[in-house]
N, C-alpha and C positions, 0 to 999 in steps of 0.2 A: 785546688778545690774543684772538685768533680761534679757537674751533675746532670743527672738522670734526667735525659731533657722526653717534656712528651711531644706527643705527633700530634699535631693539628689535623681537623679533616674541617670539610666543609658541610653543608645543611644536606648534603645528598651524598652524606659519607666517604664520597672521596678525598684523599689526600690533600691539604689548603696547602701547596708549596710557598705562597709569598707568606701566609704567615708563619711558616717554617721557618723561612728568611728573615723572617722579622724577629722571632722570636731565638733565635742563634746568635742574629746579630748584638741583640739586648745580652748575653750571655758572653760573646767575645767581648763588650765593652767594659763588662766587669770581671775581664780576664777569670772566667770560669772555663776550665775543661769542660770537652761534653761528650755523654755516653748517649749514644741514638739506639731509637728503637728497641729499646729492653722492656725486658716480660712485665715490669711493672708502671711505671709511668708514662713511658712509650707504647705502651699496648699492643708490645710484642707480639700478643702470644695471638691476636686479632690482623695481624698484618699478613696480607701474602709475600713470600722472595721477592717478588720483583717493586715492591712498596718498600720491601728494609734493604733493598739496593737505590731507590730512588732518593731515601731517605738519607743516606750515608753520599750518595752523591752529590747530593745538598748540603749536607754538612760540612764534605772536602770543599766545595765551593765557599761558602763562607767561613769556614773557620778554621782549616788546616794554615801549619803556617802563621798562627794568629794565638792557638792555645792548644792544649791535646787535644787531638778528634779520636774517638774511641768509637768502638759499636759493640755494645752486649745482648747478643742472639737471645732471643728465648729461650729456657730451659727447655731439654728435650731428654727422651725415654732412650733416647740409643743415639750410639757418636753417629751414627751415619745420619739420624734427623739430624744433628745437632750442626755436622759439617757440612750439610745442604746451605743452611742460613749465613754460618762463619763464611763461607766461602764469597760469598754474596758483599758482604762487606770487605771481605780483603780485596775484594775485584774494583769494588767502590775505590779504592787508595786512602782507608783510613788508616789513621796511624798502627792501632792496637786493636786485636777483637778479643774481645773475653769473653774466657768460654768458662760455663756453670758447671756443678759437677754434673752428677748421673740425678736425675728424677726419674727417682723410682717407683713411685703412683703405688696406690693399694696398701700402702704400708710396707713397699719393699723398700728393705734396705741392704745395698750393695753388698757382699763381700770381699775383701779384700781382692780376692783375685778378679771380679768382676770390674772392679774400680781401676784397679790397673788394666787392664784390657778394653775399658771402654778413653783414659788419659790415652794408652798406647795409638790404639785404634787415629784419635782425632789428631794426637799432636802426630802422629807419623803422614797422616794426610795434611796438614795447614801448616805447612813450613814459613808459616808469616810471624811476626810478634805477636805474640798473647800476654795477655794477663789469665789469672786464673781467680774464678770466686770461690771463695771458701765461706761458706755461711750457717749458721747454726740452724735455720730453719731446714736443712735438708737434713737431720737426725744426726748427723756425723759430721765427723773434721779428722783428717789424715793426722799425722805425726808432725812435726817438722822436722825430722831426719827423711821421713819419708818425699816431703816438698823438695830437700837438697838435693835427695838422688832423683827426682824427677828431675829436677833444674840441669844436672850435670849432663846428663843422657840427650834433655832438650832445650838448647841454648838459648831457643827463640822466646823464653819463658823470661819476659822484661816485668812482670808486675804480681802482687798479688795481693787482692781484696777480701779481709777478713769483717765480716759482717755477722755481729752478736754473738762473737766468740769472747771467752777470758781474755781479760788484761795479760794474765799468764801465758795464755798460748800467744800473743802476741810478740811478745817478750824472746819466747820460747824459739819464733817465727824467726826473727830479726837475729838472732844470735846466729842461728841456723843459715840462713843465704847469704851469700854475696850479697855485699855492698851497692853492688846495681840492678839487686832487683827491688824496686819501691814496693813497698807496704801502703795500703791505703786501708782506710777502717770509715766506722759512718759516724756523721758529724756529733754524733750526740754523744761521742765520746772521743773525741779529737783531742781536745786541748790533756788529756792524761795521755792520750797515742802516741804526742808529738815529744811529752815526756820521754817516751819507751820508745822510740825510735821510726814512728809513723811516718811519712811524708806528704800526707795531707788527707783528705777526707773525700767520700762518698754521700750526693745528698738530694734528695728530691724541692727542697726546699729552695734552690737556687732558682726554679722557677717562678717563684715569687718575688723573692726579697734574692738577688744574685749577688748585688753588692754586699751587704751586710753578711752574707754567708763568708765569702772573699775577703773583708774585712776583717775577719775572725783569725784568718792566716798571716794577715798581712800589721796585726795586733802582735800573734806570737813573733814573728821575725823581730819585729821593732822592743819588744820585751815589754810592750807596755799590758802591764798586767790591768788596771784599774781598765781599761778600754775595753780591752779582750773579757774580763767578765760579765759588762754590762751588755757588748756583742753577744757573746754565751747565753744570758739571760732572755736577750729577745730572741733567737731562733729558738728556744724553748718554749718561750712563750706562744710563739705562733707554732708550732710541735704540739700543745697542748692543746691549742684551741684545735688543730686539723684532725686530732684524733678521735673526735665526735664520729667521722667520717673514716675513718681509716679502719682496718688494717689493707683496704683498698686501695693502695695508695694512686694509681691516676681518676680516681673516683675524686679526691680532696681536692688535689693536684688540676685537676680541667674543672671544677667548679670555683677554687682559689683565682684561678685566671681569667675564669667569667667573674669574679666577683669585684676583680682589680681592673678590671677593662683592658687584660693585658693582649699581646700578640699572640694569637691561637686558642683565646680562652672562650669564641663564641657562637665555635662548632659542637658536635657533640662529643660525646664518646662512642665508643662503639660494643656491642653487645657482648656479652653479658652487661654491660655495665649499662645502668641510666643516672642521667643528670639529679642530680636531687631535685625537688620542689623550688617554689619560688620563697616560698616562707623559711626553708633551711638556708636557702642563700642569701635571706635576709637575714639571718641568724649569724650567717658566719659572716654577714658585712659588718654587724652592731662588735661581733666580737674585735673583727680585726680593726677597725675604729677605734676601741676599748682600748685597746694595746698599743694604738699610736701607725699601725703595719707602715702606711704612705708613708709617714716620718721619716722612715727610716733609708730611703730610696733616693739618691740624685735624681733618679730618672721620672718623669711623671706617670704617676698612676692616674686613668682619667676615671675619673668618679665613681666609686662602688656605689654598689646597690643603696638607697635609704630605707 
């Protein structure tokens, strides 16, 4: 269980490292992997280099060692932005960095031979582990013949994150690679994933509720179905209520955290992005109330909003 952890800053928008620390630590407790600084609830794409190496060297600090430490760079228009950032984190000593495909802005979309050439370009510079995302929001998705022979050529290729692709092409995916490279998919379709040969999930959501995400996997192993669906029920349910707010996702995400009094929830965001109001944040208190959210946590939530 994977997640997209975000970046604390403080009232004068610099970097909050302790409650980086704190908020990692809450995330190794309930053995959650963690993906630092990415384009969306990390606020990637708002970070300078030397912030998503501070960040990654915070991470290795507390949580390598302990659970996967991972770093997913911001998407970028050309492998040469993109291996500026990668590099940064592999310097960090995290485990794995993943790298996005090609963002191709303006409505471009790659062609094959661009696609290849911008893979070639990055994996022949980052001879570190990677994972690679593969996500439907970028218009396209490779072959999985084509994933094989990427893999074969580049051995350092350990993971691959399929996000709001077919059940099919995951199926597709997994028949296709070796056995050591992990499939990961996003939680809102895990428990069919794990059917199909998934290895676990992708999720913003661990920032809130870590354990009950982590319980969801720890539901499948043990086989207990009646558990694992009424786990499935509430991350949906709080899915539901945060999409009021989304498709923003560290917009939900740093307002969820102020709302829960959690580790790093009472900085701001950073620009583009503004905090919601005070009355939406009472809105999404009444809802997570509604739902039970605290409930669901060993850990204590201290007092959302009334």
């Amino acid at each position: 269980m994977f997640c997209m952890v975000a970046s604390p800053f403080k009232s004068d928008d610099s970097l909050d490292e302790d409650a980086l620390r704190l908020h990692l630590k809450r995330l190794v407790d309930a053995n959650n992997g963690v993906y630092l600084a990415g384009g969306g609830a990390g606020e990637g794409h708002a970070l300078t280099r030397q912030e998503l190496r501070r960040i990654c060297e915070i991470g290795v600090e507390v949580c390598k060692g302990k659970v996967p430490t991972y770093c997913n760079p911001r998407e970028a228009r050309s492998a040469e932005e993109h291996y500026l950032y990668a590099k940064e984190a592999a310097a960090a000593g995290v485990d794995v960095v993943q790298l996005y495909q090609l963002e191709g802005g303006h409505g471009m979309r790659p062609t094959p031979e661009e696609q290849d050439a911008y893979w070639f370009e990055l994996l022949d510079a980052l001879r570190y582990p990677v994972a690679l995302s593969i996500h439907a929001y970028a218009g396209f998705y490779p072959s999985a013949d084509y994933l094989r022979r990427l893999k074969d050529t580049y051995p350092q290729i350990v993971a691959l994150n399929l996000i709001a692709t077919p059940s099919a092409y995951l199926t597709e995916v997994r028949d296709a690679m070796p056995a050591d490279v992990a499939i990961y998919i996003h939680i809102s379709t895990v428990v069919q994933g794990l059917a199909l040969g998934a290895a676990g999930a992708l999720q913003t959501e661990s920032n809130l509720i870590p354990n009950t995400c982590r319980r969801l996997l720890d539901q499948w192993a043990s086989a207990d179905i009646a558990g694992m669906q009424e786990t499935a029920q509430q991350i949906q349910r709080l899915s539901n209520v945060v999409s009021e707010w989304a498709p923003s996702t560290a917009r939900w995400v740093k307002m969820g955290m102020r709302v829960l009094d959690l580790p790093g929830g009472q900085g701001p965001l950073r620009k583009p992005y503004l905090m919601p109001d005070s009355a939406a944040q009472r809105k999404m208190a009444d809802a997570f109330e509604a739902i039970g959210v605290r409930d669901w946590e060993p850990l204590p939530m201290a007092g959302a909003l009334r």
